[in-house]
N, C-alpha and C positions, 0 to 999 in steps of 0.2 A: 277559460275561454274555449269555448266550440267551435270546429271550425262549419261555415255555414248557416252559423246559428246568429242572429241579432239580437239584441235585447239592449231594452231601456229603462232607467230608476221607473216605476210608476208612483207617480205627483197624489195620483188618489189614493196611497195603501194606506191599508191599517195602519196609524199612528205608531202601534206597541210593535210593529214590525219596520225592524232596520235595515234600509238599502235593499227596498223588496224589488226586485226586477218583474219583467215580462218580457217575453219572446215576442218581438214584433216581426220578425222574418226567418224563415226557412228557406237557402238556398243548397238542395244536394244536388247541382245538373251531375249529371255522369258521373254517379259515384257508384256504379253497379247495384245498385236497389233492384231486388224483386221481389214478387210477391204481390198486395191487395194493398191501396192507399190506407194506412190508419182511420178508422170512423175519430180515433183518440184527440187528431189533431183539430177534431171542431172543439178541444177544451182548451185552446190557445186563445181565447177571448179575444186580443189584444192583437192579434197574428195580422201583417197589414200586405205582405208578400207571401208567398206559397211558390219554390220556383222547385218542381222535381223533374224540370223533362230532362229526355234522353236517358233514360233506366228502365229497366225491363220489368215495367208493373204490370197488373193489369186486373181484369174486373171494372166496377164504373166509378163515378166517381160520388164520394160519399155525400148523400144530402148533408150532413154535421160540415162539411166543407162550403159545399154551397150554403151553409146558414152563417156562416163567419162573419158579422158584421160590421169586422172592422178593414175587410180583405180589399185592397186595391190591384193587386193584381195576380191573376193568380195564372201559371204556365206548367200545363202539361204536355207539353207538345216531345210527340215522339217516345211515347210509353207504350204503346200498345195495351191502349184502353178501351173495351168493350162496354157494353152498355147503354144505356139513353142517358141522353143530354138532361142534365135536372133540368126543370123549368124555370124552376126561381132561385137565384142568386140576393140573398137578403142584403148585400152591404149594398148601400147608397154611395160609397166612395170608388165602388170597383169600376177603373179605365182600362183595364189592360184585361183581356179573356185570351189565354193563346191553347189553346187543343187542337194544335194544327195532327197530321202525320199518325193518328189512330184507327180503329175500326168503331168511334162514338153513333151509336143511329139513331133513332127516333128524331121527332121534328124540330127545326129549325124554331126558336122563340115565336110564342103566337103574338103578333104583332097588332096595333087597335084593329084593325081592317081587314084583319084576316080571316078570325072565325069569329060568327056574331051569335054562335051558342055557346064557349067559352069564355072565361076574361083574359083578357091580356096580361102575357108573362113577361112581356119585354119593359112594362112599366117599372120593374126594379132593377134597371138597366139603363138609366137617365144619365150618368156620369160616363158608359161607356166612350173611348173614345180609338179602342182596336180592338177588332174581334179576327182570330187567325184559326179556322176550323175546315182549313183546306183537308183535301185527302181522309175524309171520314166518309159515313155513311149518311148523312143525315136526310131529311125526306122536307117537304110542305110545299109551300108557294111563298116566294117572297114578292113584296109589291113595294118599289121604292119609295112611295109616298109613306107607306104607312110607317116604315121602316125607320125614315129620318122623323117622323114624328115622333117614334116610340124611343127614339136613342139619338137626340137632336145634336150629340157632341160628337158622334161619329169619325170617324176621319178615315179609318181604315179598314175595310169589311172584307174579308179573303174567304171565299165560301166553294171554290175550286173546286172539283174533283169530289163529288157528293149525288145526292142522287136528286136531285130536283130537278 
């Protein structure tokens, strides 16, 4: 047993393999981490939390991480993470976004209504239901209308202390 570490029997393993687990969450808050997030942890297939804030990482945060399609919530908040904000977050399950307390820039998710020469990034964001990205860098224009359309489950949106 890990500590920080979850895991559960997985129901669809190989047959010929006994008592196959999978890591369904990583929690290290404050466990003095630094250094560059793992690209490694986007091979957690199954990975459904992702909690490493308050450790001293930095650099940005790895597409292989935004590609986790099993990730409901993922918190970096208080790392000192630099870089742009991915656009696309692939899991359909993810409520919880928290990158409060970073130097994260580039722009805020393109929302339907935003820009009519890109597509919209916010559409893999339909389950969102907190976004916490207070005290960063981030840039665009938010339009409330389009906002609750593009992330209709919304509840809590902290966008503070950014540059818009």
């Amino acid at each position: 047993e890990w500590s920080g570490i979850t895991c559960r029997v997985d129901t669809n393993a190989d047959s010929d393999v006994a008592d196959s687990a999978v890591v369904t969450g990583v929690n290290v808050t404050q466990s003095g981490f630094s250094g560059t997030i793992p690209t490694e942890l986007g091979l957690l297939t199954n990975l459904e939390e992702l909690t490493l804030g308050n450790n001293m990482l930095q650099g940005s945060i790895p597409q292989e991480v935004a590609n986790l399609k099993k990730l409901r919530m993922l918190d970096l908040t208080k790392c000192f993470l630099t870089g742009t904000l991915p656009q696309r977050f692939e899991s359909p399950y993810l409520t919880r976004l928290l990158l409060a307390d970073n130097a994260i820039s580039g722009r805020f998710f393109r929302c339907e209504e935003d820009d009519d020469e890109n597509e919209s990034t916010a559409g893999t964001l339909q389950s969102l239901k907190e976004i916490r990205m207070e005290n960063n860098l981030l840039t665009g224009t938010l339009h409330g209308p389009s906002i609750s359309k593009s992330m209709p489950h919304i509840e809590i949106l902290s966008l503070s202390d950014n540059d818009f």
